[in-house]
ZAMARGU-4260 file (C-alpha; in steps of 0.2 Angstrom, whole numbers, plus 5000, padded with zeros to 4 digits):
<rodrens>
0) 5552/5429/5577 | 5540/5427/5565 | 5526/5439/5557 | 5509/5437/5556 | 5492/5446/5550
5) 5490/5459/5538 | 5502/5471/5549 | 5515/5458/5542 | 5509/5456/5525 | 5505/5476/5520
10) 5524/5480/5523 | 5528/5466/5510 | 5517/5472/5498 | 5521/5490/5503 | 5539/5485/5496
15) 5530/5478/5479 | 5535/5460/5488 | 5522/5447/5475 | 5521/5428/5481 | 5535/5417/5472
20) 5548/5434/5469 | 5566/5430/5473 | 5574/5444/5486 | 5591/5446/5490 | 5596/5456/5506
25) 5614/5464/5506 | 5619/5472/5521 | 5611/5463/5535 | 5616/5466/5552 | 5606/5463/5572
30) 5600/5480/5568 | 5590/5477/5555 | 5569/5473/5556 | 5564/5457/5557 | 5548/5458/5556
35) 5550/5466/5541 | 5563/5451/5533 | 5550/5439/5539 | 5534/5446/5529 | 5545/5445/5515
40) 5548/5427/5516 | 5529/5421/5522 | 5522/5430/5507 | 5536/5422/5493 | 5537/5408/5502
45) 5556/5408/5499 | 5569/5414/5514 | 5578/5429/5508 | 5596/5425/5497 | 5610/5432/5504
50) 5627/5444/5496 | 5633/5428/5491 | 5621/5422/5479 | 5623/5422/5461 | 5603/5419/5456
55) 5594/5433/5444 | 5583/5443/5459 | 5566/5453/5456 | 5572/5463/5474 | 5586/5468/5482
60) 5584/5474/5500 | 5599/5484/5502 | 5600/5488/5522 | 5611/5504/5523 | 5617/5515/5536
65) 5629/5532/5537 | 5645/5525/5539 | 5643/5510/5528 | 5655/5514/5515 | 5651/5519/5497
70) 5634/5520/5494 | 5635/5523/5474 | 5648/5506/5478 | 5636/5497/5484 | 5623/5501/5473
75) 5634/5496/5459 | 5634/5478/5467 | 5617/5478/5471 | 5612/5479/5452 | 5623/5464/5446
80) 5611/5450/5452 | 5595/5461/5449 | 5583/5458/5436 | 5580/5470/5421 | 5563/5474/5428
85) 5570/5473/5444 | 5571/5485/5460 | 5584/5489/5474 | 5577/5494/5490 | 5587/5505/5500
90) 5583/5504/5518 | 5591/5517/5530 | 5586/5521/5548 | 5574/5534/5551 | 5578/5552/5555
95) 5586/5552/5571 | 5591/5533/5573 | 5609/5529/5572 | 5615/5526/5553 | 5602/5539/5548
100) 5608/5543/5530 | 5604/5559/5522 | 5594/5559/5509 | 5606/5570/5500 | 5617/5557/5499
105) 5603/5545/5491 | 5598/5557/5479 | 5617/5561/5473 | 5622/5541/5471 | 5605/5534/5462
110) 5609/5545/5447 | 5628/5540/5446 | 5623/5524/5445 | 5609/5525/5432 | 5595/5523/5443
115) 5580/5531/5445 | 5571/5534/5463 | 5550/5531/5462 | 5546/5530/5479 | 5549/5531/5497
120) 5540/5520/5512 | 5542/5519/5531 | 5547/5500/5534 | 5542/5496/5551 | 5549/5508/5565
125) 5566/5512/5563 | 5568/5511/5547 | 5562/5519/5527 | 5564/5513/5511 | 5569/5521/5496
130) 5564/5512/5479 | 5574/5512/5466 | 5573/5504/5447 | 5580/5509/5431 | 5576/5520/5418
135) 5566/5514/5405 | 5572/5516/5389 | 5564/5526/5378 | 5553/5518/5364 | 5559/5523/5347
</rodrens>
């Protein structure tokens, strides 16, 4: 199953996806989009890393649904192999879909973990993406 087009391509970019970027995806599962894994990788040109790897990452795709455990947790994780510029994506099912998260719960984890939320996109049909990076510091 592979995307094509600039259907394909915009989600990518929608996501802040640049050719050559290293992404990791945590928390895959047969429910998430493809179509949306597989822009990533035709526009990097790299296939995703998985929850395993120990490379620094410009993008963690963090695929999350209710019931997946701790969401600050998991968070937490997510930063470890992310970049300083870096940014986590947070992908939860749509309103209505099962797994939906509230966005309550988003809003109340990102700030325990020291991470700002800048933006939120629909990725593909099922699901959104929340982006979040970290503050930056002020200048002194």
């Amino acid at each position: 199953m592979v995307a094509s087009g600039d259907a394909a391509g915009s989600v990518a970019e929608r996501l802040g996806i640049k050719p050559d970027m290293v992404v990791q995806e945590i928390g895959w599962d047969e429910d998430v989009d493809d179509d949306v894994r597989a822009a990533i990788e035709e526009l990097t040109g790299e296939e995703l890393l998985d929850e395993e790897a120990q490379e620094v990452v410009d993008v963690v795709l963090l695929w999350w649904r209710d019931g997946d455990g701790d969401l600050g947790d998991a968070l937490v994780d997510a930063r470890v192999s992310l970049d300083e510029d870096g940014a986590i994506w947070v992908l939860t099912p749509k309103t209505g879909r099962p797994g939906h998260v509230e966005p309550a719960e988003l809003a109340e984890a990102v700030p325990t973990v020291g991470l700002s939320q800048t933006s939120n996109v629909s990725v593909g049909e099922a699901w959104m993406g929340s982006r979040l990076v970290s503050p930056k510091k002020a200048k002194r």
